[in-house]
C-alpha positions as CSV (number, residue, x, y, z in Angstrom):
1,X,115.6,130.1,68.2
2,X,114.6,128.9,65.1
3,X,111.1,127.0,64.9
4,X,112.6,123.3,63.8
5,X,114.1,123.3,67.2
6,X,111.5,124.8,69.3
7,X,109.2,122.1,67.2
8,X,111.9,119.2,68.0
9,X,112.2,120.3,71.3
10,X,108.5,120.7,72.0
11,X,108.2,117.2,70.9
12,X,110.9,115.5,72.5
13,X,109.8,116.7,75.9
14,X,106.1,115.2,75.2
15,X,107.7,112.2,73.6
16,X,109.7,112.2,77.6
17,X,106.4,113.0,79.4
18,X,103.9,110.4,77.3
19,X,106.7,107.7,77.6
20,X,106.6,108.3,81.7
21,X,102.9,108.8,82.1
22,X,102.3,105.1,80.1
23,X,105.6,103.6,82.3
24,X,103.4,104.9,85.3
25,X,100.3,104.2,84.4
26,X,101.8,100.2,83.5
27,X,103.2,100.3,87.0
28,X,100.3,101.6,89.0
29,X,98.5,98.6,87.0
30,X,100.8,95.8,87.9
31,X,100.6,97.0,91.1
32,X,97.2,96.5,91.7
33,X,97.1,93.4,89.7
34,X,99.4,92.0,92.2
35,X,97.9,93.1,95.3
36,X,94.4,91.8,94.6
37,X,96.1,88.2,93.2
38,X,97.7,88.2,97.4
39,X,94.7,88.9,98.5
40,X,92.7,86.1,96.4
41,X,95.3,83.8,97.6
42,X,94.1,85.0,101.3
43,X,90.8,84.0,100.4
44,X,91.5,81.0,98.9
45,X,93.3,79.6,101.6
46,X,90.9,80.9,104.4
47,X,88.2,79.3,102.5
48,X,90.3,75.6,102.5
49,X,90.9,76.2,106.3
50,X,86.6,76.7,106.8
51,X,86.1,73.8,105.3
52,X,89.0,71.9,106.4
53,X,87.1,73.0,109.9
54,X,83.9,71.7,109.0
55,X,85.3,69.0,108.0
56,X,86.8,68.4,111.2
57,X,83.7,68.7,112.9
58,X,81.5,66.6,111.1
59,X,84.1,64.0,111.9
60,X,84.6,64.6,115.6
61,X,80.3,64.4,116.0
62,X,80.5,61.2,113.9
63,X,82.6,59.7,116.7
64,X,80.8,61.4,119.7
65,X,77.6,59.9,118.1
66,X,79.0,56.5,118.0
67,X,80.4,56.6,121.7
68,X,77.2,58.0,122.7
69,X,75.3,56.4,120.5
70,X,73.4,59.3,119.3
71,X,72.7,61.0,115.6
72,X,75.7,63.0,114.7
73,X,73.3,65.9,114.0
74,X,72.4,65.7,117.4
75,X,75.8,65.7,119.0
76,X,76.3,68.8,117.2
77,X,73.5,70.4,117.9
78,X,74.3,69.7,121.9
79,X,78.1,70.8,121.4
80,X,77.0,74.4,119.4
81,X,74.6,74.4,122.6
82,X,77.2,73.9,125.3
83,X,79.9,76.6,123.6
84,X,77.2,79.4,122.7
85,X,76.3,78.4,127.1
86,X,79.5,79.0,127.8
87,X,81.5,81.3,125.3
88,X,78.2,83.2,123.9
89,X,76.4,83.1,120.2
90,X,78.9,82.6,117.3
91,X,78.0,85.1,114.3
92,X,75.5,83.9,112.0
93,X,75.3,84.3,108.3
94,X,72.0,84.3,106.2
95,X,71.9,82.2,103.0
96,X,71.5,85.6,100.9
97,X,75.0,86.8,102.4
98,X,76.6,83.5,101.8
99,X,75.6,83.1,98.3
100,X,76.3,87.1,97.6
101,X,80.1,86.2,99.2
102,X,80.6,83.0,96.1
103,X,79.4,85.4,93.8
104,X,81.7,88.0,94.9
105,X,84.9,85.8,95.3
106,X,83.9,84.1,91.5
107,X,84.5,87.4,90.2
């Protein structure tokens, strides 16, 4: 064989392999890319529903306070009593894990 084609051939095949390796690479990129924007969107929306919640509650102790003519602070306090009574202690989160979760989801 003479050396121009071994040299063309040697070149075409890396010109073949470099081409694939960058399409892959791109791919695997995209990929990712796309799978952490779901999951961000997951977040997102799990984060409107907590505060939709909270929302919620504060309203609903509003109006227990009026009808029982109490603070609204207080008629939560007594309804967070009654369900950790009957269901058992709902997960607590510190202030430091709260503020290292923003941080973490501002990323």
């Amino acid at each position: 064989m003479n050396s121009d084609v071994l040299v063309a051939l040697i070149g075409s095949v890396t010109t073949v392999l470099v081409a694939s390796g960058g399409w892959w690479f791109a791919w695997m990129l995209h990929r990712d890319s796309k799978a952490r924007e779901r999951q961000e969107k997951r977040i997102e929306k799990f984060q409107e529903e907590v505060i939709a919640r909270i929302v919620h509650e504060q309203k609903a102790n509003e109006w227990l306070a009026e009808l029982t003519n109490g603070t609204a602070r207080g008629v939560m306090l007594e309804l967070r009593k009654r369900v950790e009574d009957e269901i058992g202690r709902r997960p607590q989160m510190t202030l430091r894990e709260a503020s290292e979760g923003k941080q973490a989801n501002s990323r």
